[in-house]
KETI-487125 format. One record per residue: residue number from 1; residue in one letter; x negated, y, z negated of N, C-alpha, C, O in turn. Coordinates in nm, 4 decimals, m for minus. Layout:
N
    i  aa       n.x       n.y       n.z      ca.x      ca.y      ca.z       c.x       c.y       c.z       o.x       o.y       o.z
  NUM   A         X         Y         Z         X         Y         Z         X         Y         Z         X         Y         Z
...
// end
This chain:
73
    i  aa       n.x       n.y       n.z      ca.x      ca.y      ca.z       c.x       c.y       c.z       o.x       o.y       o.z
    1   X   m9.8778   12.4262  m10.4689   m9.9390   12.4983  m10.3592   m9.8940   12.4366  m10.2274   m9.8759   12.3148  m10.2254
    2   X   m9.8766   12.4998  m10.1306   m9.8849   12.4639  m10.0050   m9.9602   12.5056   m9.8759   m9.9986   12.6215   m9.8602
    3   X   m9.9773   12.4231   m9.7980  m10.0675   12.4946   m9.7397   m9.9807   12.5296   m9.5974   m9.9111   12.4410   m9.5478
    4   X   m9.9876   12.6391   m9.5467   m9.9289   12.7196   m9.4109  m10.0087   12.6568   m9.3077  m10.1312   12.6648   m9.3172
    5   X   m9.9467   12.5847   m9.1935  m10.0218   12.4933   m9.0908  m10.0899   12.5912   m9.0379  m10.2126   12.5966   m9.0462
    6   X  m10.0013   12.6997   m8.9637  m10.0078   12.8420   m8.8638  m10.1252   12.9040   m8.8971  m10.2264   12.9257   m8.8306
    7   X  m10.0921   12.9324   m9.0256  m10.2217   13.0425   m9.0808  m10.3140   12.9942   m9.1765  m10.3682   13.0855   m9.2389
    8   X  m10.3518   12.8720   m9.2104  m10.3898   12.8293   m9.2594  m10.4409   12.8694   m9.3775  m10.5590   12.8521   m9.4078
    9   X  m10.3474   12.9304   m9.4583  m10.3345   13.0479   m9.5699  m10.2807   12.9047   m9.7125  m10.2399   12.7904   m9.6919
   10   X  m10.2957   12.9501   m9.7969  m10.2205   12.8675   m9.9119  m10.1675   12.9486   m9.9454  m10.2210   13.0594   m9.9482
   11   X  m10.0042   12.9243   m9.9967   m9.9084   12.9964  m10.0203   m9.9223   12.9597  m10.2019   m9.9958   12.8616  m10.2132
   12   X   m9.8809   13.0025  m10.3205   m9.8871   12.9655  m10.4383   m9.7213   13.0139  m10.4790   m9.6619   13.1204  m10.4622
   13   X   m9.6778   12.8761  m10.5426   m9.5373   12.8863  m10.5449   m9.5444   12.8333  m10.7004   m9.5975   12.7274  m10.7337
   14   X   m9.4734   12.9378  m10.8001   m9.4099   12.9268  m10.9100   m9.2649   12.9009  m10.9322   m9.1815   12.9896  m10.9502
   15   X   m9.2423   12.7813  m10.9298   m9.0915   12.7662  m10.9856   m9.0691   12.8592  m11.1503   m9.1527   12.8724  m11.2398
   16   X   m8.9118   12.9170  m11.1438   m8.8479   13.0126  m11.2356   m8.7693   12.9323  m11.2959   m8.6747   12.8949  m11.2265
   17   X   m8.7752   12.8810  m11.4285   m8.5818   12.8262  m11.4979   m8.5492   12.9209  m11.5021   m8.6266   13.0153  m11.4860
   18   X   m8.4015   12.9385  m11.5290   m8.3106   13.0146  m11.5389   m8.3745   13.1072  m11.6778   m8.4588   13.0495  m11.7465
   19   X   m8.3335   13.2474  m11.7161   m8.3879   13.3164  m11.7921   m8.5202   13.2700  m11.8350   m8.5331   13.2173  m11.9455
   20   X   m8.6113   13.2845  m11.7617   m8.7852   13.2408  m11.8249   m8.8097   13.3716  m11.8143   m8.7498   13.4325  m11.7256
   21   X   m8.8888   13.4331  m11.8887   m8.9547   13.5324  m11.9234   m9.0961   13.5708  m11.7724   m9.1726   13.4864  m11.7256
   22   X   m9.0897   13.6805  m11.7422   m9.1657   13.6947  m11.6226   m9.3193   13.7307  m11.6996   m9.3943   13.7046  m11.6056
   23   X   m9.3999   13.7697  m11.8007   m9.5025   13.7462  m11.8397   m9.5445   13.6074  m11.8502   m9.6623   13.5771  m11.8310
   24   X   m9.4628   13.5279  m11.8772   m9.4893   13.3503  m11.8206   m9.5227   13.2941  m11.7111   m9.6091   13.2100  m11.6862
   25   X   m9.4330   13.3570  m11.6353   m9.4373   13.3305  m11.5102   m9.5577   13.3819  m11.4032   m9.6041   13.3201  m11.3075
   26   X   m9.5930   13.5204  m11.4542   m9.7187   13.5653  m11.4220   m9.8771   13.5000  m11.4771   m9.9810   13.4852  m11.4128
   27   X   m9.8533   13.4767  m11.5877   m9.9623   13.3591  m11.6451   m9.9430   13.2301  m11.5756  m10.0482   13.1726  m11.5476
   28   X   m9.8554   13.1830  m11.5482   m9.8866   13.0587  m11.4552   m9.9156   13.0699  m11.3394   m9.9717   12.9737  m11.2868
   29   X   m9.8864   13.1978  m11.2545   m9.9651   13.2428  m11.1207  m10.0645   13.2633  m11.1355  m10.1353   13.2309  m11.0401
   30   X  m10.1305   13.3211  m11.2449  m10.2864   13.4086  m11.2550  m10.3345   13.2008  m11.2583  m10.4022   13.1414  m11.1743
   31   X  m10.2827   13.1548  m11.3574  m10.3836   13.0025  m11.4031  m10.3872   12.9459  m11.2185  m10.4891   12.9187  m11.1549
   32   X  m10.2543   12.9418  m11.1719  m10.2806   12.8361  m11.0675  m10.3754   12.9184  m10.9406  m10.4413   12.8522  m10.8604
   33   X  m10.3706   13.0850  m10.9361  m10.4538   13.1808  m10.8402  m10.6329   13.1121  m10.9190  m10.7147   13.0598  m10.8434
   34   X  m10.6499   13.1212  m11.0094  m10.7851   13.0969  m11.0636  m10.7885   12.9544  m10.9953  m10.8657   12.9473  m10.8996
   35   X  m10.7223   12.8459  m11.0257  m10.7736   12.7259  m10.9398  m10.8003   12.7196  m10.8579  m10.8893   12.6414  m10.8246
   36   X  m10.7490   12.7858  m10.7891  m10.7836   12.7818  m10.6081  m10.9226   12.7959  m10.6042  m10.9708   12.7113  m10.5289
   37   X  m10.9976   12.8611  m10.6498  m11.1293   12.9371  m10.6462  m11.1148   13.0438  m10.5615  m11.2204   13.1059  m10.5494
   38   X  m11.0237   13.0878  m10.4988  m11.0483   13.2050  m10.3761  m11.1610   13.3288  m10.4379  m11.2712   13.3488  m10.3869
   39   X  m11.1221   13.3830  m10.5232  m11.2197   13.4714  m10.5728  m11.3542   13.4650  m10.6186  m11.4317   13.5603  m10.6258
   40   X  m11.3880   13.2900  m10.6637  m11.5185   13.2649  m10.6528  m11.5712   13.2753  m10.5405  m11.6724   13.3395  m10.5124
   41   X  m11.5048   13.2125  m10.4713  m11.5782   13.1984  m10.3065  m11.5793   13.3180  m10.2441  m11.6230   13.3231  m10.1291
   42   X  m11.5309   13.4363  m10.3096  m11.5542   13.5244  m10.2082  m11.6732   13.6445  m10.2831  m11.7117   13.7556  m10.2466
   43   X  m11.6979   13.5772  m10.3761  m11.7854   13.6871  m10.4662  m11.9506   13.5707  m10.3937  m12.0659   13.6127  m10.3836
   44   X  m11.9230   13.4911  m10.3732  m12.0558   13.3657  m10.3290  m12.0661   13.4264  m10.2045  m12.1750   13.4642  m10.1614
   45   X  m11.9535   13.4400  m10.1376  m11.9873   13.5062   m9.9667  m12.0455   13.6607   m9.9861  m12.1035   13.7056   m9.8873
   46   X  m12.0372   13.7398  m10.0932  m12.0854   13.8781  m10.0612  m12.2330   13.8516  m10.0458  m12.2643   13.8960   m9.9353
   47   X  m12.3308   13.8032  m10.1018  m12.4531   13.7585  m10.0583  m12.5141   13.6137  m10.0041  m12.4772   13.5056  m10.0499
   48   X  m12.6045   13.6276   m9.9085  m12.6453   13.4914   m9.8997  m12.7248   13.4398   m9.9982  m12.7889   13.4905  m10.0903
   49   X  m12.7090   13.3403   m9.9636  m12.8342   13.2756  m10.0539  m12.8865   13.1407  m10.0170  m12.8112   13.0437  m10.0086
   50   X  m13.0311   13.1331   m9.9922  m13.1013   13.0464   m9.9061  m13.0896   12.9021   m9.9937  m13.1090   12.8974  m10.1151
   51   X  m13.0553   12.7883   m9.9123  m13.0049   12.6686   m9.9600  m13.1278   12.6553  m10.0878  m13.0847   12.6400  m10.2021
   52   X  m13.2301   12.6592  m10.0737  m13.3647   12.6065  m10.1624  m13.2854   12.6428  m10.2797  m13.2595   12.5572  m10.3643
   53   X  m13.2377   12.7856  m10.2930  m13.2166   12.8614  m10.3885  m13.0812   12.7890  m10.4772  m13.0755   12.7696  m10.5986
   54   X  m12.9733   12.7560  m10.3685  m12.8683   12.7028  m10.4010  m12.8779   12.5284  m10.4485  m12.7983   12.4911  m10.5347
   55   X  m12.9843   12.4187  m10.3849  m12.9915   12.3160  m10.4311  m13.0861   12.3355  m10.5764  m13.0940   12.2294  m10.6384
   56   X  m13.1526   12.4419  m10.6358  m13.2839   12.4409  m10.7638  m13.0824   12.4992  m10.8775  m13.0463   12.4575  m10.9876
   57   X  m13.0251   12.5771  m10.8043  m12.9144   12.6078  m10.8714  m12.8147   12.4619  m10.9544  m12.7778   12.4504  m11.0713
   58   X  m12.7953   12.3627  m10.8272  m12.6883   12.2567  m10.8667  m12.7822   12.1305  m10.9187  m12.7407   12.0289  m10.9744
   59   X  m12.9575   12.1721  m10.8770  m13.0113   12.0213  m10.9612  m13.0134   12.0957  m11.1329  m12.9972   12.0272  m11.2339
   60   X  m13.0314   12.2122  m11.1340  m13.0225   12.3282  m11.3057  m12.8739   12.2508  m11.3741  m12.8622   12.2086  m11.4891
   61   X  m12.7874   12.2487  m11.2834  m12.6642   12.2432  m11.3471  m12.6325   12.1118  m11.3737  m12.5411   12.0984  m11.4550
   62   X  m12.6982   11.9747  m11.3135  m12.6768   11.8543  m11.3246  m12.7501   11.8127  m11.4594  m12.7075   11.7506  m11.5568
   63   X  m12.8916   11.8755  m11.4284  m12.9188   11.8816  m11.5523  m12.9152   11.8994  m11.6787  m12.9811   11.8307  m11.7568
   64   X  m12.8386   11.9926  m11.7131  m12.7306   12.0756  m11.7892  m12.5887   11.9654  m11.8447  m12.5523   11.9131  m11.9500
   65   X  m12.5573   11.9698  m11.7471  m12.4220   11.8418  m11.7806  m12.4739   11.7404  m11.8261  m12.4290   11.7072  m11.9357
   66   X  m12.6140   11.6270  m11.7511  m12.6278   11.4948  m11.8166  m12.7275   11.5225  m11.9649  m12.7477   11.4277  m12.0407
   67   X  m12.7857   11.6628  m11.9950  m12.7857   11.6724  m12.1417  m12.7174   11.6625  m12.2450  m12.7255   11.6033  m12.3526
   68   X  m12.6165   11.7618  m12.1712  m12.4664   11.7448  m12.2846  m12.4152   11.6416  m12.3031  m12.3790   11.6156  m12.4179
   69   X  m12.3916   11.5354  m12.1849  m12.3720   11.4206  m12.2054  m12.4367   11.3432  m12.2989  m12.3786   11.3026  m12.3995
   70   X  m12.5380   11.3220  m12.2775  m12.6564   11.2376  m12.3443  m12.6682   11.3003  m12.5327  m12.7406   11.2552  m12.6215
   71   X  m12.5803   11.4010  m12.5391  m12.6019   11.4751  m12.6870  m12.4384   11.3529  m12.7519  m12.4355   11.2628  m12.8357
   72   X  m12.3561   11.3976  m12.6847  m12.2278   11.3555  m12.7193  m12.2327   11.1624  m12.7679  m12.1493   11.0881  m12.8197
   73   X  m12.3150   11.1505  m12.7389  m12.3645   10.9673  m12.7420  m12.4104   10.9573  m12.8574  m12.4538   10.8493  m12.8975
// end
């Protein structure tokens, strides 16, 4: 990835070997487009949502993880 100073856009750049198959090449754009999160973040911006709502959300999810953790032990 790079990031555009100007437009402060991220550009997503797939290097091609020579004869690589372009359904490959499109699966490694879709994997590295999903990292970015752009599309999460923009499905989070269609509504607000009041912080209370968003911190009861990430203490749910901490919770969640140090269970699983605590199972794996």
């Amino acid at each position: 990835m790079r990031l555009n100073k100007n437009l402060n856009t991220i550009m997503i750049v797939v290097p091609l070997k020579e004869g690589e198959n372009i359904e490959r090449a499109l699966k490694k754009f879709k994997r590295k487009f999903e990292k970015t999160g752009v599309v999460k973040e923009l499905r989070e911006r269609q509504a607000f949502t009041k912080p209370s709502v968003r911190k009861r959300e990430l203490l749910k999810k901490a919770i969640y993880i140090q269970q699983m953790q605590q199972k794996e032990e």
